[in-house]
KENU-391367 format. One record per residue (C-alpha): residue number from 1; residue in three letters; y, z, x negated. Coordinates in steps of 0.1 Angstrom, whole numbers. Layout:
<lovexs>
@n = NUM res = Ala Y = Y Z = Z X = X
...
</lovexs>
This chain:
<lovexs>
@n = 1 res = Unk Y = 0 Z = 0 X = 0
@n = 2 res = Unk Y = 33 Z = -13 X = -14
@n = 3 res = Unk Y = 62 Z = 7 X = -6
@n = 4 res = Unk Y = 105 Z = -9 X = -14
@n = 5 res = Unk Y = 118 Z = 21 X = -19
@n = 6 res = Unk Y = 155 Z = 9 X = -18
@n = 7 res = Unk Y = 166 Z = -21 X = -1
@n = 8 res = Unk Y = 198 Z = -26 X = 15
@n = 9 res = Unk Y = 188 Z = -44 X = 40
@n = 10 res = Unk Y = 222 Z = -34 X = 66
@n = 11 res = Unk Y = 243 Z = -52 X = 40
@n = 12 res = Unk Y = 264 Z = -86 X = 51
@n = 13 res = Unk Y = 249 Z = -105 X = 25
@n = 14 res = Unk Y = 215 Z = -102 X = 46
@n = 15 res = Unk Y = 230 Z = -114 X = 77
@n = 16 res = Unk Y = 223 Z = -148 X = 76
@n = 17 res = Unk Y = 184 Z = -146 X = 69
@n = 18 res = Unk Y = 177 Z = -109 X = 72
@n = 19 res = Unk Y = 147 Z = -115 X = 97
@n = 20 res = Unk Y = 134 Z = -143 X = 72
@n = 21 res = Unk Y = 140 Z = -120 X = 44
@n = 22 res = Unk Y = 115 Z = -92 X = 62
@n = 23 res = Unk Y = 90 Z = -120 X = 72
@n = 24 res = Unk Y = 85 Z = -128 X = 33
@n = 25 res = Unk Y = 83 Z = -95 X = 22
@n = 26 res = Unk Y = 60 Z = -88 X = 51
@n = 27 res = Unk Y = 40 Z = -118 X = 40
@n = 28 res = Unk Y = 36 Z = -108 X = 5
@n = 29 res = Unk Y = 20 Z = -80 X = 10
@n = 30 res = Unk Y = 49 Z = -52 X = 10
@n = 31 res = Unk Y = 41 Z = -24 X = 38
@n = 32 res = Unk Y = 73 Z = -2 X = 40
@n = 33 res = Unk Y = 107 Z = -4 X = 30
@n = 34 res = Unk Y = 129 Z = 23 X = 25
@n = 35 res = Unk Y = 173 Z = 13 X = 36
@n = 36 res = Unk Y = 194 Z = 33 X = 17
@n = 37 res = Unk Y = 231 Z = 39 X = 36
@n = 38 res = Unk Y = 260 Z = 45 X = 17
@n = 39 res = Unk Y = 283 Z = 60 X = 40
@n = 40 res = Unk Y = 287 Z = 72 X = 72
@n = 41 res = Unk Y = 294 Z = 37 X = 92
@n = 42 res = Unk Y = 265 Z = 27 X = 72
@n = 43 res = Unk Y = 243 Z = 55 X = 77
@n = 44 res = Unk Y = 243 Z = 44 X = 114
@n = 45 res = Unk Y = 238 Z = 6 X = 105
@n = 46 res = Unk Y = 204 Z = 16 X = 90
@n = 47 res = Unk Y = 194 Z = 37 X = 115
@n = 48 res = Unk Y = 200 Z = 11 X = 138
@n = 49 res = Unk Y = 178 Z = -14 X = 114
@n = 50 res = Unk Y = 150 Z = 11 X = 108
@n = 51 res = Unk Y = 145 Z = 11 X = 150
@n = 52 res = Unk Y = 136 Z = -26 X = 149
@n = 53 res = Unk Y = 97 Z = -23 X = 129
@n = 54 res = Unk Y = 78 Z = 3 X = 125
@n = 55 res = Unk Y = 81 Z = -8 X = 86
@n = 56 res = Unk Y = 116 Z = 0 X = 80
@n = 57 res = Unk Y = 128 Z = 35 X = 75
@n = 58 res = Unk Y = 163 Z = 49 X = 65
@n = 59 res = Unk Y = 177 Z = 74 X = 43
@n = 60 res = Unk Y = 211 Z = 89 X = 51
@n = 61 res = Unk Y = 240 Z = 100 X = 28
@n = 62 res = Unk Y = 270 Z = 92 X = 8
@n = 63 res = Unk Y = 274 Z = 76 X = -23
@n = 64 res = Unk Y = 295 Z = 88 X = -48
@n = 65 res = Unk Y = 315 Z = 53 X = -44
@n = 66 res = Unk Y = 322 Z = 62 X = -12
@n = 67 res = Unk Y = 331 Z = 105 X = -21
@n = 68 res = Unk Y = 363 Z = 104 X = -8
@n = 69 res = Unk Y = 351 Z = 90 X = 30
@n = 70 res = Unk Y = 340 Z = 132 X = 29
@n = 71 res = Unk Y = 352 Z = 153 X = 50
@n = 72 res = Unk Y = 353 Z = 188 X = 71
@n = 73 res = Unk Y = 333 Z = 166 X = 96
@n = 74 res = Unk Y = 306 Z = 146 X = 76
@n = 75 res = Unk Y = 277 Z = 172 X = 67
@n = 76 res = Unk Y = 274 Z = 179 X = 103
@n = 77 res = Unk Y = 278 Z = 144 X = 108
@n = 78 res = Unk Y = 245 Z = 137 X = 86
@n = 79 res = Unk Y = 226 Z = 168 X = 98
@n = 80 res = Unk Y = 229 Z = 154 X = 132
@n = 81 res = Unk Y = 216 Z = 120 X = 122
@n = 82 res = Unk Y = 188 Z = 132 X = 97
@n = 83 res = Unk Y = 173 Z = 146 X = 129
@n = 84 res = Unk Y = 163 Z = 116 X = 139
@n = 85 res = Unk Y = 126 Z = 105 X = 129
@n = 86 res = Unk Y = 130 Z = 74 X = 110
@n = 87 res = Unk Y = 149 Z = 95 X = 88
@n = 88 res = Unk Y = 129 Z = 101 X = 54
@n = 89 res = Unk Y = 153 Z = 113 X = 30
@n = 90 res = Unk Y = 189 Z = 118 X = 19
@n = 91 res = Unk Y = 206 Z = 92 X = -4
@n = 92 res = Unk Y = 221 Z = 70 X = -13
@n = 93 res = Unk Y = 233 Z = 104 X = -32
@n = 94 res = Unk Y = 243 Z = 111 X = -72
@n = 95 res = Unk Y = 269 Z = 108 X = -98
@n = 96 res = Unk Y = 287 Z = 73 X = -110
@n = 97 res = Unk Y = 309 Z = 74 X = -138
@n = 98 res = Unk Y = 314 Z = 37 X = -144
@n = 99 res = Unk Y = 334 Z = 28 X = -116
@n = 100 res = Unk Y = 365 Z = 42 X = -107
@n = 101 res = Unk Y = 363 Z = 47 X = -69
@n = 102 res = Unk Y = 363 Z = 85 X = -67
@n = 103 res = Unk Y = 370 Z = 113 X = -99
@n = 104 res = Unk Y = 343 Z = 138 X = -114
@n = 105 res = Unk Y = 355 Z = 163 X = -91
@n = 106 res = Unk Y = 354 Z = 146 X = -57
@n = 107 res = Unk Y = 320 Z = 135 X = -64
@n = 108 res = Unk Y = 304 Z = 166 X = -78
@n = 109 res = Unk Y = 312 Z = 190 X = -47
@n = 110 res = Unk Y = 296 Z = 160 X = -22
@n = 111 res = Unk Y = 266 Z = 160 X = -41
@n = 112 res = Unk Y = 261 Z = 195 X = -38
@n = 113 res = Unk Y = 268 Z = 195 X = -1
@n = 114 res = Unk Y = 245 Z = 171 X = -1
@n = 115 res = Unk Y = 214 Z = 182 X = -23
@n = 116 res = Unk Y = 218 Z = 217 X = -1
@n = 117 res = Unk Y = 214 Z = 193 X = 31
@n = 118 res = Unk Y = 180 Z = 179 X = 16
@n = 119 res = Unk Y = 166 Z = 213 X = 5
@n = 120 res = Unk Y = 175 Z = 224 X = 46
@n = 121 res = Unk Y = 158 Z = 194 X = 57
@n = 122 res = Unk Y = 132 Z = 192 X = 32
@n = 123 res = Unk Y = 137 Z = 157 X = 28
@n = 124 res = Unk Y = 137 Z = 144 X = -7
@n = 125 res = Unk Y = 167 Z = 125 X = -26
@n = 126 res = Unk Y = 173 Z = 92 X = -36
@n = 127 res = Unk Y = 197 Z = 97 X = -61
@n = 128 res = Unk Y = 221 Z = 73 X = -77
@n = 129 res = Unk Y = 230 Z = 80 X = -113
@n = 130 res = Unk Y = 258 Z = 50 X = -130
@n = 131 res = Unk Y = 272 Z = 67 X = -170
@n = 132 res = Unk Y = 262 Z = 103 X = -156
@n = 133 res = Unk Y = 229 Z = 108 X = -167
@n = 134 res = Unk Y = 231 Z = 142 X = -183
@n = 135 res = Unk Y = 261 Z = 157 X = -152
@n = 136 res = Unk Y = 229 Z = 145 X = -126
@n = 137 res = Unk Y = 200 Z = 157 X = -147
@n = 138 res = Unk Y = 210 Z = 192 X = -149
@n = 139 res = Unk Y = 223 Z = 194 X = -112
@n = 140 res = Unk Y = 187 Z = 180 X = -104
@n = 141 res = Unk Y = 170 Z = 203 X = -124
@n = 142 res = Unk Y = 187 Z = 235 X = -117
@n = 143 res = Unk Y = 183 Z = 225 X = -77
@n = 144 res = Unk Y = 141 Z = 220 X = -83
@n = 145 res = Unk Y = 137 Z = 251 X = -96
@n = 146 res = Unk Y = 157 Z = 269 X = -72
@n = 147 res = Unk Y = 135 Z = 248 X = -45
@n = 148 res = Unk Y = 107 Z = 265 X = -64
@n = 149 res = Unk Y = 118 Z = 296 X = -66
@n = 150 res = Unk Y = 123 Z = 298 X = -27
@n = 151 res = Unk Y = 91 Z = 285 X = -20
@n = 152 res = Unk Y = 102 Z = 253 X = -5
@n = 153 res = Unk Y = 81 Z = 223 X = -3
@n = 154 res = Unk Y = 103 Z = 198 X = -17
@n = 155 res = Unk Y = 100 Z = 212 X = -51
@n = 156 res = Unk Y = 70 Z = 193 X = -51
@n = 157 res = Unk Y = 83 Z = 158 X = -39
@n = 158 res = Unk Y = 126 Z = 160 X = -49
@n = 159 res = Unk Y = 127 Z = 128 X = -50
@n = 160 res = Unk Y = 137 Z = 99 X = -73
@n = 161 res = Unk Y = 163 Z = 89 X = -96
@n = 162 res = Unk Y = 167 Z = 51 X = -83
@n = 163 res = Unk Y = 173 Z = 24 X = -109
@n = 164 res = Unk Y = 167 Z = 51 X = -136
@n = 165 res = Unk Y = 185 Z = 45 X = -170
@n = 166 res = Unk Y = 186 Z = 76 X = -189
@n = 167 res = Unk Y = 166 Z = 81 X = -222
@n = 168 res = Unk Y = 131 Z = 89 X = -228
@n = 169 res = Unk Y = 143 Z = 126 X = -231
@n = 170 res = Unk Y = 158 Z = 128 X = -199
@n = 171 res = Unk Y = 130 Z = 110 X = -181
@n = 172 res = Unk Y = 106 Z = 137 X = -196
@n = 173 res = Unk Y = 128 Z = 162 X = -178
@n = 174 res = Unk Y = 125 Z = 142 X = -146
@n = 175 res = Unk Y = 93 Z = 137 X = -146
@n = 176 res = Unk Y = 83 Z = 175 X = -156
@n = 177 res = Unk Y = 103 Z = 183 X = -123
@n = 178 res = Unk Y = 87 Z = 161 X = -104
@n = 179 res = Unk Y = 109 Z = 136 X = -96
@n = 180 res = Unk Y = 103 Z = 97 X = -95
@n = 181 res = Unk Y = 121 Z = 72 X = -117
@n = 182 res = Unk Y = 129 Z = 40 X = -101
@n = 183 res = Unk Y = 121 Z = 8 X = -117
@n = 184 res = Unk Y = 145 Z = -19 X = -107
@n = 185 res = Unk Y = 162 Z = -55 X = -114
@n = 186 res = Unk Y = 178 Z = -48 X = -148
@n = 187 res = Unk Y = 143 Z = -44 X = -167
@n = 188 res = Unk Y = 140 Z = -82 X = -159
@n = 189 res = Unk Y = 171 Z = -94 X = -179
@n = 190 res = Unk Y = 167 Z = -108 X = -208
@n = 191 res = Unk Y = 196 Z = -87 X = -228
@n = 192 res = Unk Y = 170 Z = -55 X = -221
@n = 193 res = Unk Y = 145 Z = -52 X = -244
@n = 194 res = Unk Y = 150 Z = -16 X = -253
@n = 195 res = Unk Y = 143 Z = -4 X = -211
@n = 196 res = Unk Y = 116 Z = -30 X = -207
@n = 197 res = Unk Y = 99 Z = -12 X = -238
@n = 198 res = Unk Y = 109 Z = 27 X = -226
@n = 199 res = Unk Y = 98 Z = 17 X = -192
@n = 200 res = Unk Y = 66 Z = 4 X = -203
@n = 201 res = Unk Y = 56 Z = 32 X = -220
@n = 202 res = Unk Y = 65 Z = 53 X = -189
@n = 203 res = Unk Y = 33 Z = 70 X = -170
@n = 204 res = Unk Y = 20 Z = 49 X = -139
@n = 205 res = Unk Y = 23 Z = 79 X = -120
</lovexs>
């Protein structure tokens, strides 16, 4: 069973073909597909998606692109919609450094709201991490082990660290707290020979 774990499937650029799009992937063998949303108008566009096949299922949050969309109203906003059951996770969720859409210190304080959200849901994270590898890592790290310490669930199964890019150090860390490391586009292009090698050497687990 062959599971997309992040697809943006509610995006325009999919409104032209999306229903071709699923019957290919559908076709070839993939059984599930996971939609990211990245903020709250979007969280509903893939909720909205997700109810059309029994295949699709959505994950609910706010990127840190979109950290200044937060406010007093959102968190109650996204508990409300995580209740219902196509709902398997939280995320598009993390840390981006590269771009300049919101500052260190609008993002860090959402994904906090946010990773305290998951652990009250128990659902795990998909969690976007762009130049912020080692602010994400040990915000991850210190929220697994208090999930552990508390006894909840979800320290088995946090979640994954989508299009990972960190070192081989940090994925060790990941990986020793349980949390998945997606594998995604860039390990194709030709001007990555150093994560096609790390990510080969990577467990199959």
């Amino acid at each position: 069973m062959f599971t997309d774990t992040h697809c943006h499937l509610d995006i325009e650029h999919f409104d032209d073909d999306r229903a071709a799009v699923l019957t290919r992937a559908w076709e070839t063998g993939l059984d599930r597909i996971l939609i990211p949303a990245l903020d709250v108008e979007s969280c509903r566009r893939v909720l909205a998606l997700a109810e059309t096949d029994p295949r699709l299922f959505a994950a609910i949050g706010i990127h840190p692109n979109s950290a200044k969309t937060w406010d007093e109203t959102t968190l109650d906003i996204l508990r409300a919609l995580a209740s219902h059951p196509k709902v398997v996770a939280i995320g598009e969720i993390g840390l981006d450094y590269y771009w300049d859409f919101a500052a260190k210190e609008v993002q860090l304080p959402v994904l906090h709201a946010q990773l305290e959200l998951a652990a009250e849901l128990q659902l795990p994270v998909v969690i976007h991490n762009r130049d912020s590898t080692e602010d994400v890592l040990v915000r991850l790290l210190a929220w697994q082990k208090g999930l552990a310490a508390s006894g909840n669930p979800l320290a088995e199964r946090p979640g994954v660290l989508h299009s990972y890019s960190g070192d081989a150090e940090a994925a060790k860390k990941a990986i020793a707290a349980n949390f998945y490391l997606g594998v995604t586009g860039p390990v194709t292009f030709k001007n990555a020979p150093n994560l096609q090698a790390f990510i080969a050497k990577l467990p199959l687990s």
